[in-house]
ROVO-168696 format. One record per residue (C-alpha): y, x, z. Coordinates in steps of 0.02 Angstrom, whole numbers, plus 32768, in hexadecimal, padded with zeros to 4 digits. Example, Ala and Ser with C-alpha at 12.3 -4.5 7.8 and 13.67 -1.06 7.14 Angstrom:
BEGIN
7F1F82678186 7FCB82AC8165 
***
This chain:
BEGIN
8EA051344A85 8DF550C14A83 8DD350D149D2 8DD4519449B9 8D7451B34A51 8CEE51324A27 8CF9516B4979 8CCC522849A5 8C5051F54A1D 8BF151864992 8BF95214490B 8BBA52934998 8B23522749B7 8B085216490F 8AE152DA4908 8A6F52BF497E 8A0952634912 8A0A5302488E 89E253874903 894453E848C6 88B354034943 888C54B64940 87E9548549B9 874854D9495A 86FB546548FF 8630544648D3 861253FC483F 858053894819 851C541847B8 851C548A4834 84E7540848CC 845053D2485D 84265496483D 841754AE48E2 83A35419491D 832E543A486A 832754EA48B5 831F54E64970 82FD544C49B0 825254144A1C 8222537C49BD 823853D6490D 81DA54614944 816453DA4986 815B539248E6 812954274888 808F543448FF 804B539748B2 802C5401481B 7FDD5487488A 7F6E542748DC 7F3D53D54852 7F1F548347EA 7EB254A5489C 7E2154004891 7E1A543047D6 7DE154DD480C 7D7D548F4891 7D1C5422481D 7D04549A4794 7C9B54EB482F 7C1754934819 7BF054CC476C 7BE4558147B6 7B4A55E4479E 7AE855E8484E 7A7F566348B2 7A085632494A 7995569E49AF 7920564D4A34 78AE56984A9D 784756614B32 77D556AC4B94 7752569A4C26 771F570C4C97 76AA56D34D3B 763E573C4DB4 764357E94D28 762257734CA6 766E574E4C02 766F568F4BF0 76D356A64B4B 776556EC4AF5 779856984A70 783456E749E1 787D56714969 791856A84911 7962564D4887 79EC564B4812 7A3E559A47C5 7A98558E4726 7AD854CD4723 7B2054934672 7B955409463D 7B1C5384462D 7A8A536D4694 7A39540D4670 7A15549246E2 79C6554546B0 795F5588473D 791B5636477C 78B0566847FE 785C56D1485E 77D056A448EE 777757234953 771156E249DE 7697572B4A5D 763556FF4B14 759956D94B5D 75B1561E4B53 760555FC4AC9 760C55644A59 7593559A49DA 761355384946 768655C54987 760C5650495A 766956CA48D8 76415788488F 7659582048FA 76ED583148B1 7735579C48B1 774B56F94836 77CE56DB47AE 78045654476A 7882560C46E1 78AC556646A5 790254BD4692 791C542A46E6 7960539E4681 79A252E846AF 796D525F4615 79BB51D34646 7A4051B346DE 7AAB525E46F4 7A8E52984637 7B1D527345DC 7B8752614668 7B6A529E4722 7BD7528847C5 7C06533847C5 7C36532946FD 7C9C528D4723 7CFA52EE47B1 7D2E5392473D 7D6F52FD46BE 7DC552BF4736 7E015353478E 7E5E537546E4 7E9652DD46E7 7EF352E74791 7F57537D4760 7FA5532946B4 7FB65298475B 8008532547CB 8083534B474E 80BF529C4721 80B5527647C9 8124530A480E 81A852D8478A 81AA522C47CD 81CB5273487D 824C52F84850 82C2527547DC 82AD52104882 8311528948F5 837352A94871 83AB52074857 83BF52144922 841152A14926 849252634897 84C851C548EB 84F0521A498B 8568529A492A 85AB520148C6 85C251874982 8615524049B6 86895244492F 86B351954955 86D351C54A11 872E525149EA 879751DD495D 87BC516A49DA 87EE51E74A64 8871522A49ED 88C2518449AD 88DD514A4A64 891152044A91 89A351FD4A18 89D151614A4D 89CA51754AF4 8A5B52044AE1 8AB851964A6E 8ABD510B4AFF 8AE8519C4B6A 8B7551D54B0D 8BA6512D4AEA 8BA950F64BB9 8BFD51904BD3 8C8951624B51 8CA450AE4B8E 8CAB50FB4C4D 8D3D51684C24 8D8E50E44BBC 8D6D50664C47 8DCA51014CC3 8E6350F44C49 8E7650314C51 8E3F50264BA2 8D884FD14BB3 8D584F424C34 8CD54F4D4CB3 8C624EEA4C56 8C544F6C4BC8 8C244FE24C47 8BAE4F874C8C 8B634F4F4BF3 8B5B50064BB1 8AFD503A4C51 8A854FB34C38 8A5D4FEA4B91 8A5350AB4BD3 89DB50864C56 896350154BCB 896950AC4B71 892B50F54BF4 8892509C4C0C 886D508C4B62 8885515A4B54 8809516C4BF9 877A510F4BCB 878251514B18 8786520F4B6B 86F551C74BE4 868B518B4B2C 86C452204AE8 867652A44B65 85D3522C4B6E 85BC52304AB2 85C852F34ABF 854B52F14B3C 84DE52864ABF 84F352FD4A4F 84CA538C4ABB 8404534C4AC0 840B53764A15 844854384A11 83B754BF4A5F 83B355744A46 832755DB49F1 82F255FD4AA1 82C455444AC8 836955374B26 83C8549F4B0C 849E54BE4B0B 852454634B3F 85BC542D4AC3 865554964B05 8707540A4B00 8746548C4A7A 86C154604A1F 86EC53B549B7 86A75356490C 86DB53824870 877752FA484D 874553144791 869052CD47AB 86C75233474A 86EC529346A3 8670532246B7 85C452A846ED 859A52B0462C 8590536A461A 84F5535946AF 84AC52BE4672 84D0529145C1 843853214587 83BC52C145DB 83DA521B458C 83EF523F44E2 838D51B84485 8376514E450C 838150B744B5 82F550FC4442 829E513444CA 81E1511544C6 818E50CF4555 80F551234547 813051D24574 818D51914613 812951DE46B4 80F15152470D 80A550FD467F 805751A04651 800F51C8470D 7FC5511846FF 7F7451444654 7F3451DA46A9 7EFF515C473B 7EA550F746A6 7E5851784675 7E0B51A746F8 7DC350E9472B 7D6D51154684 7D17518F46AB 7CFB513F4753 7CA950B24702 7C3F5109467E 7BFF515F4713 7BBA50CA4770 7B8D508846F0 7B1F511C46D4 7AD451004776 7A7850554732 7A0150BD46D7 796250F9471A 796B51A5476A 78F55212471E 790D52D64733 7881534446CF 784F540A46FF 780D5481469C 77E6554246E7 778F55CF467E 7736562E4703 7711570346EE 76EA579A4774 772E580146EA 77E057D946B9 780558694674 7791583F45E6 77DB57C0458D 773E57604533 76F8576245F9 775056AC45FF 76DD56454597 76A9558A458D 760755B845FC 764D55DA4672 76D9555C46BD 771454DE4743 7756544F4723 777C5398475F 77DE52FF4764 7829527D47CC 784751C547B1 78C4513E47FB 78E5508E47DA 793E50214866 78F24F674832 798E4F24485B 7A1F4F8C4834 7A934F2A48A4 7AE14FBA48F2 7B13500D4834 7B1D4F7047E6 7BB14F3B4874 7BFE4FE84858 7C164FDE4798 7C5B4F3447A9 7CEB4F6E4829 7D06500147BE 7D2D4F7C472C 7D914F2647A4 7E054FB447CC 7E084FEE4714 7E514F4146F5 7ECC4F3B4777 7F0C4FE64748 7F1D4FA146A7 7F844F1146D7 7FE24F8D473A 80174FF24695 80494F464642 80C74F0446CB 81064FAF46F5 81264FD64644 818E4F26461F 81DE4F4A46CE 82254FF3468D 82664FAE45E3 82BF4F2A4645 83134FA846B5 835550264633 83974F8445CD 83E34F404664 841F4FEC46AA 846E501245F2 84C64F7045F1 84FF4F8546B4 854C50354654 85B64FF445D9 85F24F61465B 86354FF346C6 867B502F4643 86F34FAC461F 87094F8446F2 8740504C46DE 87CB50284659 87FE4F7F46B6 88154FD8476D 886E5062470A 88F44FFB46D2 88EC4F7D475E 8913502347C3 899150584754 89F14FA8474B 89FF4FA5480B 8A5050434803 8ABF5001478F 8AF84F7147F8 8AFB4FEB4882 8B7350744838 8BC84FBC47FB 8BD44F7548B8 8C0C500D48F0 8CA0501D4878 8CD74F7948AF 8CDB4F96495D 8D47502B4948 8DBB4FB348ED 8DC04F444990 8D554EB74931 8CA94EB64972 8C6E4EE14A36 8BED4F584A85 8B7D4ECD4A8B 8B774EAA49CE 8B6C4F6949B7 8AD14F854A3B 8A764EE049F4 8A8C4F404933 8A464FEC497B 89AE4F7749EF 897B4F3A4930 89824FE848EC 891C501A4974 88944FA0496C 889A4FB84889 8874506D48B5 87E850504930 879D4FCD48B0 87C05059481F 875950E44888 86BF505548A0 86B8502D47FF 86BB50E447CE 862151154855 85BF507A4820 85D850BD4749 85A0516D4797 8503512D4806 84CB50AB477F 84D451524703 847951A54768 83EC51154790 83D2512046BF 838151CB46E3 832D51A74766 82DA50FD471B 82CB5155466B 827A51F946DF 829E52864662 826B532746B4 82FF537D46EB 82D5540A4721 
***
C-alpha cells in the first residue's frame, strides 16, 4: 500500500511544477515605455534641454537692437530750470561695434550751455568702436558662444541622466523577476512537502511509516515554510520598488496590483529590447559617447573662457564717432563739419587682477582636460570588463542549467528508489534541498547576465529613447 500512495502523491506534485500562471504579465518593454514616458526624473531630464534652449535665448538678448528715452526736467517758483529730451536707438553688432542714433532736444533758463540744441531739436548718428580689449571678442560674445555651447551640453547631458534611471529602473524589474523567481520555486515546493507530509501522515495512520518519517516530513514542511514567507515578504518589497518607477500622465505614481507579475520569458526575450542598442559595441568609438562629448562641450567653453580673459590684458580703448544734423530728413545734412566725437583710454599698470584670472582659466582648461583623459580610459575599461563579465555569465548560465537539470535527475532517481523500499525520506528531502538551492543559484546567475546586460547600455549611454 506505501508505494502506490507515495508514488501518486510524487507524480501529483510533479504537476505542480507544470502548472501555467495565467497572472498578467508586464514585460520589460512595456515597464521601460512607461518610465521613458511618464516618469518625474525623465521628464526632468528633458528640461535640461529646455533650460538650456532658454540662457541661449537669454544671451542672444543682448545683441538686440535697443531704444531709450530720457527726460528730465526742472521746474521751481514758475520757472523752467530745464527740460532736457534725449532719445536714442542702439544697434550692437557681433564684435565690438555699436551703430548709434539719436535725438537731443533740450530747453530752460539755466541750462548747461554744452546742452544748447536747435528749436527743433538735435540729431545724431554714429559709431562707437572698441580697438583693442572687447574687439574681437567681448563678454557678451563669449556668453552667446557659450550659450550654444550649453545646449549641445544639455543634450549630452540629459542622455547621461535618462540611461541612468534607466539602468535604475531595469535592475529593479530584473531584482523583481528574481523575487518573483524565487517566490515560485519555494511555492511549488512548499506544496510538494505538503503533499508529501500529508502522504507519510496517512501512511503513518495505517502502520505503514514510523513516527520519525512524520516528523521529519513536518520539519521539512514547516522550512518550506519559512523559506516560502520571506521570499513572499522580498517578493511584495521588490514590487513596491518597482512601483517608484510606474507614474501616470497625470504625475500620479501607481501601485503594482499581485496579478500583476514579470514576464518568466525575460531571460530569452532581453535581446529583442537591448541587442539594437549595442550593435557595434565593440567598434564603438569613444568619442561620440555623452559624457566625453558634454566634457568637450565643457572644453570648449573654458576656451572661450580663456580667450576672453585673455582679452582683458589689453588696453581698453573704446572710440566714438557722431555725424551731427537739425535736418535729418536731408540726407547730405550729416557731414564731416559738423560732428561729435571722443575717446576713452584704460591701462591698469599692473594687470594683477586679469593677469590672475587668465591664469585660473588655464588652470581649469587643464583640469577639464585631464578630466576627458581619465574618464575616457575609465569608460574603455568598463565596456571591456562589462563585455567579458557577459560572456562569463554566459557560460555560469549553461553550467546552472545543467547543474539544475542533474539534480533533478538524481531527484526523479532518489525518488524511484524510495518507492522501491531502498532509500529514506531523508535521502529524498536532502536530493530536493540541492535542487532547491541549484535553482536559486540558476535564477542569480540569470539576474546578474540580465543587470550586467543592461549596465553595457547604460556605460556605453546610447540614447534610448
Amino acid at each position: 500500500m506505501k508505494q502506490p500512495i507515495l508514488y501518486l502523491l510524487f507524480l501529483f506534485s510533479s504537476f505542480i511544477f507544470s502548472q501555467e500562471d495565467f497572472s498578467k504579465s508586464l514585460s520589460l518593454t512595456e515597464y521601460l515605455g512607461y518610465v521613458k514616458a511618464f516618469h518625474p526624473i525623465v521628464k526632468q531630464a528633458n528640461l535640461i534641454i529646455t533650460e538650456s534652449e532658454a540662457k541661449l535665448l537669454k544671451e542672444r538678448g543682448a545683441f538686440d537692437p535697443k531704444f531709450e528715452i530720457n527726460r528730465s526736467q526742472k521746474n521751481f517758483k514758475d520757472t523752467e530750470y530745464y527740460d532736457k529730451l534725449n532719445a536714442s536707438f542702439k544697434i550692437p553688432t557681433w564684435y565690438g561695434i555699436e551703430f548709434k542714433g539719436n535725438f537731443e532736444d533740450n530747453d530752460g533758463l539755466y541750462l548747461n550751455p554744452e546742452a544748447s540744441v536747435p528749436d527743433n531739436g538735435l540729431y545724431s548718428v554714429g559709431v562707437s568702436i572698441s580697438v583693442a580689449q572687447n574687439l574681437l571678442i567681448n563678454k557678451r560674445m563669449a556668453m552667446l558662444k557659450q550659450a550654444k555651447l550649453y545646449v549641445n551640453q544639455a543634450k549630452a547631458d540629459r542622455t547621461l541622466l535618462v540611461n541612468n534611471i534607466l539602468f535604475d529602473a531595469a535592475q529593479t524589474y530584473f531584482n523583481w523577476l528574481k523575487a518573483y523567481n524565487e517566490k515560485q520555486v519555494y511555492n511549488d515546493f512548499l506544496e510538494n512537502a505538503a503533499i508529501r507530509f500529508n502522504g507519510v501522515k496517512k501512511n503513518y495512520e495505517v502502520g505503514e511509516n514510523p513516527a520519525i518519517d512524520t516528523l521529519e516530513a513536518r520539519i521539512t514542511l514547516t522550512n518550506r515554510k519559512l523559506d516560502f514567507e520571506q521570499a513572499r515578504i522580498n517578493y511584495i518589497k521588490s514590487s513596491l520598488e518597482l512601483s517608484n518607477f510606474l507614474w501616470l500622465n497625470d504625475d500620479t505614481p501607481i501601485e503594482i496590483k499581485d496579478d500583476i507579475v514579470p514576464d518568466k520569458k525575460t531571460m530569452s526575450t532581453i535581446d529583442d529590447y537591448y541587442n539594437p542598442f549595442l550593435l557595434n559595441s565593440e567598434a564603438y568609438n569613444l568619442e561620440n559617447h555623452p559624457k566625453l562629448q558634454s566634457l568637450n562641450y565643457k572644453y570648449e567653453s573654458l576656451l572661450i573662457d580663456k580667450r576672453l580673459k585673455k582679452n582683458y590684458l589689453l588696453p581698453k580703448i573704446d572710440l566714438e564717432y557722431n555725424f551731427l544734423s537739425e535736418t535729418p530728413e536731408v540726407t547730405q545734412s550729416f557731414s564731416s563739419s559738423a560732428y561729435k566725437s571722443g575717446f576713452n583710454i584704460s591701462i591698469p599698470l599692473f594687470l594683477r587682477k586679469e593677469r590672475g584670472d587668465f591664469n585660473l582659466a588655464k588652470i581649469k582648461l587643464e583640469n577639464t582636460k585631464f578630466e576627458m583623459q581619465a574618464t575616457k580610459v575609465s569608460i574603455r575599461n568598463k565596456i571591456d570588463g562589462i563585455n567579458q563579465e557577459l560572456q562569463s555569465y554566459i557560460l555560469q548560465n549553461e553550467y546552472a542549467f545543467r547543474m539544475v537539470n542533474d539534480y533533478e535527475a538524481m531527484l526523479n532517481a532518489e525518488e524511484r528508489k524510495f518507492f522501491l523500499g531502498e532509500s529514506s525520506l531523508f535521502l529524498v528531502n536532502s536530493r530536493e534541498s540541492k535542487l532547491i538551492d541549484a535553482k536559486l543559484k540558476a535564477i542569480s546567475v540569470e539576474t546578474k547576465f540580465l543587470i550586467t546586460k543592461a549596465n553595457l547600455v547604460n556605460i556605453l549611454s546610447v540614447d534610448t529613447l
